[in-house]
N, C-alpha and C positions, 0 to 999 in steps of 0.2 A: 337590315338597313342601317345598323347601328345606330335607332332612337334610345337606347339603355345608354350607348355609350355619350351622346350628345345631352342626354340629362345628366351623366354624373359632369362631363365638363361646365356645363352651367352652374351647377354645385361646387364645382372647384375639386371636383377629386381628380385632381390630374398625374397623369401616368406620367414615367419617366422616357420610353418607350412605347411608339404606337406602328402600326402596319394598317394602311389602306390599299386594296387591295377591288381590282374591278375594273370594269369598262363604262360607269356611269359617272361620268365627269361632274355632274353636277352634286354628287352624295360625296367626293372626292373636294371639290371646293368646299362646298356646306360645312363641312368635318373644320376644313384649313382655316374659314372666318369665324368660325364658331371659337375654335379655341384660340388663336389671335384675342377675337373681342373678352373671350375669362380670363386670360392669363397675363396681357402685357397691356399700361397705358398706353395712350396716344403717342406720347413724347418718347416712349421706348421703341416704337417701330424699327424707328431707323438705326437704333443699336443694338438692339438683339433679337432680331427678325433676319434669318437667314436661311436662303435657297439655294441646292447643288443641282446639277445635273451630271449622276453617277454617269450617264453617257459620256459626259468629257472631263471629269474629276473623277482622281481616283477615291474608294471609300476613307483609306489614311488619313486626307487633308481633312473630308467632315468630319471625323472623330476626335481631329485634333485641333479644333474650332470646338465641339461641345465639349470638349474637356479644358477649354481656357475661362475664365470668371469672368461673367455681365459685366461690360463697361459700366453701366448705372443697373440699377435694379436688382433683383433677388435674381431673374428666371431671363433663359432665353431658349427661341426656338429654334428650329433646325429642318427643315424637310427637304427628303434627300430625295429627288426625282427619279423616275426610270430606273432600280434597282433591277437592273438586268439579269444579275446574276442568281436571280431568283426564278427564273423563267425556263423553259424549254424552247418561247418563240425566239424566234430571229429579231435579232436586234441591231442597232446602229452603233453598240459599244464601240470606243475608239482606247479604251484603258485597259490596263490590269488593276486588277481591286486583292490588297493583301487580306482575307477574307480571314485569316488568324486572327488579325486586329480588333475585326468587327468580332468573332467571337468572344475577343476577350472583355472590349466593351459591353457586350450584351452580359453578362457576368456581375461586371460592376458598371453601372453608368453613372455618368458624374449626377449628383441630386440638383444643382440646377439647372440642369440642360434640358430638354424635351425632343426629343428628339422622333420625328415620323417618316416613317419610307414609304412614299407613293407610288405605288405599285400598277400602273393602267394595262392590267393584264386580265385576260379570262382565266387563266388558270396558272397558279405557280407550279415548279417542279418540287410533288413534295417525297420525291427520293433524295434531294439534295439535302444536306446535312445542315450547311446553313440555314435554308426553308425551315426546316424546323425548329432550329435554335432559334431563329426569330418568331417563330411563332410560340415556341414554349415560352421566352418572355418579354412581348409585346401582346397589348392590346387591341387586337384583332377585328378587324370595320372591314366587312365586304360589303364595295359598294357593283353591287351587278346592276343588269337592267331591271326595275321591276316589272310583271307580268300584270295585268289587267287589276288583279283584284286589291294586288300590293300597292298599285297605283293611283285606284282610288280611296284607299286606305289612308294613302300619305296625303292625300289633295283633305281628305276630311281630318286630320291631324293638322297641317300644316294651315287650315279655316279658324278652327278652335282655340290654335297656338296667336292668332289675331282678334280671339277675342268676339267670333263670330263662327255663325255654324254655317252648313250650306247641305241643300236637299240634296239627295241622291238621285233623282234624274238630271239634275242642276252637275252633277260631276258627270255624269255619263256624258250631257249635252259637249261640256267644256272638253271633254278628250276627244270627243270626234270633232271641232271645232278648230282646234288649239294643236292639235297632234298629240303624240307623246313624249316630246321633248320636256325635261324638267325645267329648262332656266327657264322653256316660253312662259310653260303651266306655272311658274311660280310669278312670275312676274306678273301674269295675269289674274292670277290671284289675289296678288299682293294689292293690285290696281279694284279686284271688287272687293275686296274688307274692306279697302280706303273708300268706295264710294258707298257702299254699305254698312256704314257704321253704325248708325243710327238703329237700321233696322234689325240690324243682328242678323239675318236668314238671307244668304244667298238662292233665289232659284232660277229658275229655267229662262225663265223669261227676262232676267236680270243675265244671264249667262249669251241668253240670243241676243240683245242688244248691246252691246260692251264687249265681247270676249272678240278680238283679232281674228279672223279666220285665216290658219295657214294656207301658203300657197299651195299643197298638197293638196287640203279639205277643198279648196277650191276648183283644181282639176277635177275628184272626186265629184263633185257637184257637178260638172260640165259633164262628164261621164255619165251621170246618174239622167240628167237633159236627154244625151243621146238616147240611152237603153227606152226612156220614154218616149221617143220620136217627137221632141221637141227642140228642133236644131235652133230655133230663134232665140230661144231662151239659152243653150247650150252657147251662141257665141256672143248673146250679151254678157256673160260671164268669163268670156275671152276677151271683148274689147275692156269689159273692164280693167283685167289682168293688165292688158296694155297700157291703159292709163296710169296704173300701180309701178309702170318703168318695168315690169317684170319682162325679160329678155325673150325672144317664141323659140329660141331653141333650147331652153329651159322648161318653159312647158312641154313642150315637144318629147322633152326628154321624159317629164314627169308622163304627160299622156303614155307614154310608149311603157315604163317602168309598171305603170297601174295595169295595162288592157295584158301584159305580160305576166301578171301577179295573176292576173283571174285565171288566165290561162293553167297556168302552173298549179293555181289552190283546185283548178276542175280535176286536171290530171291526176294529182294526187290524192285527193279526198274519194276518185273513182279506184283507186288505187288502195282504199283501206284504212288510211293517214286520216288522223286527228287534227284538230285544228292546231294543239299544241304540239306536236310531232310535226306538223307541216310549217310552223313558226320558227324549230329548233332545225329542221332540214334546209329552208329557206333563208337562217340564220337572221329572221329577222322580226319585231314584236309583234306578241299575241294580236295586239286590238288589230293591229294591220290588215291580218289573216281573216280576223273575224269579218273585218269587214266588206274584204273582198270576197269571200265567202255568199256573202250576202248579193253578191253579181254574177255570181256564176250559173245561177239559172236561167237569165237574163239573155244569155248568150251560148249562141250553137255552138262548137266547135271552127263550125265555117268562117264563121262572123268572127268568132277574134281571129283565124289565122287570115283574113282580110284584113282587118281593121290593123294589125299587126303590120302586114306585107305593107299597106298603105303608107304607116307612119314610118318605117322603115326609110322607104322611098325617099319622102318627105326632107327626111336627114341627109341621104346621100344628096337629094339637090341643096338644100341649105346649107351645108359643107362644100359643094363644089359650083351649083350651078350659080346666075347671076339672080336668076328667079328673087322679088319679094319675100323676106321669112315671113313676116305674118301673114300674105296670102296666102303661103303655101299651107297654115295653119287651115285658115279661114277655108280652103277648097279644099282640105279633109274634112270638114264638119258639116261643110254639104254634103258631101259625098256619104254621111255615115247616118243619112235619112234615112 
């Protein structure tokens, strides 16, 4: 998660070269404001703070920007977006990159430059010759998705680093709440230190009163209504959704993506699959999994490929017909009494 390498940059041991490298956009920012805030003033932003996008620059011009001397200051930075030519996916490159250059650079880098290639890739190509020049000398920060335990890992790190602790059913509550997105969990977090200061102990009940319920957690709840054969409560949490401006072919969508998830985690787990095996097959996170897991007994085979055909429907008239969207919401939730 590179916390080693976010404490040496608070320390000021700053590298010359860095590589991030991942699909969690938010450990990719964190890294980028992190070292911003140790290494340059305020009043330096706007002279030695510089962004490429290798997609439409070729790598020559950034190399020959860190090799020119800070208009003010000792240091300046550099990070070079979408370094394509590190990957095996398909990309939008529109350049040639003289990739000699950049080896020679990585050899000698100029000592005040800083320079970081942000990589938002699952996997680099590490047969490429390059890939590994940069990784034998750069500073190496994968930022992937974290998996459940990683995640509440960082939520209990990232409490302490404010100065405040938070219980453990108190993070479990907040991830099934909150989702697992990082910028929501942190902001949200960030929101109970600030109102929790005093007391220093985040819990549960501080987490149930305060913490945002995503729109996801909230179909999930609607779900969890019907599975209990409680449709009144099931669409007082849909007119709410309405009030919230949230769109019904949005839920709709979400409804349909969830009762589809059970589905798929039934199939599979009859099938031999692990819940982490069924997360990496389904390409999507752990908690997800787990928690749809937790509804798949809930439900026959029948019932979801009903529930399923139903909301189906639903789509193809809200797409074409003149029909109300949110009745046509409203007359599947009857229907799933």
């Amino acid at each position: 998660m590179g916390m080693e390498v976010w404490k040496q940059i608070k320390q000021k041991q700053i590298a010359p070269i860095y590589l991030l490298f991942g699909t969690e956009a938010f450990l990719i920012n964190e890294t980028r404001q992190l070292m911003l805030r140790h290494t340059l003033n305020e009043d330096e932003l706007d002279f030695n703070y510089f962004t490429y996008d290798l997609e439409e620059t070729p790598i020559e011009i950034a190399l020959e920007d860190a090799e020119t001397f800070p208009f003010v200051g000792e240091r300046k930075i550099l990070f070079l977006q979408n370094p394509s030519f590190l990957t095996a996916e398909k990309t939008k490159d529109k350049v040639e990159h003289n990739l000699s250059r950049l080896e020679a650079y990585l050899k000698e880098p100029a000592p005040y430059s800083i320079v970081v290639f942000s990589a938002p890739y699952e996997k680099l190509d590490e047969r490429k010759k390059i890939t590994k020049e940069l990784k034998r000398n750069a500073v190496v920060v994968e930022a992937k998705k974290l998996n459940e335990h990683e995640l509440k890992g960082w939520l209990k790190e990232r409490a302490n680093s404010n100065g405040i602790d938070i219980e453990a059913a108190a993070i479990e509550r907040m991830i099934i709440l909150a989702g697992t997105n990082m910028f929501l969990l942190a902001n949200e977090l960030d929101k109970l230190a600030l109102y929790d200061k005093d007391n220093k102990v985040i819990d549960v009940s501080l987490v149930e009163n305060l913490v945002s319920k995503s729109l996801e957690q909230n179909v999930f709840t609607l779900i969890e209504k019907v599975v209990q054969k409680k449709p009144d409560e099931a669409l007082r949490i849909y007119y709410d959704l309405l009030k919230q401006n949230e769109e019904p072919i949005k839920i709709l969508a979400l409804l349909t993506g969830q009762f589809r998830l059970i589905y798929q985690v039934k199939d599979l787990a009859r099938r031999g699959y692990g819940q982490q095996q069924i997360a990496s097959y389904l390409k999507i996170h752990p908690f997800r999994v787990k928690l749809a897991a937790a509804q798949t007994g809930k439900f026959s085979d029948e019932e979801l490929a009903f529930f399923i055909s139903q909301l189906a429907e639903a789509d193809y008239q809200m797409k074409t017909g003149g029909m109300n969207k949110s009745l046509l919401i409203e007359m599947i939730l009857f229907k799933l009494k």
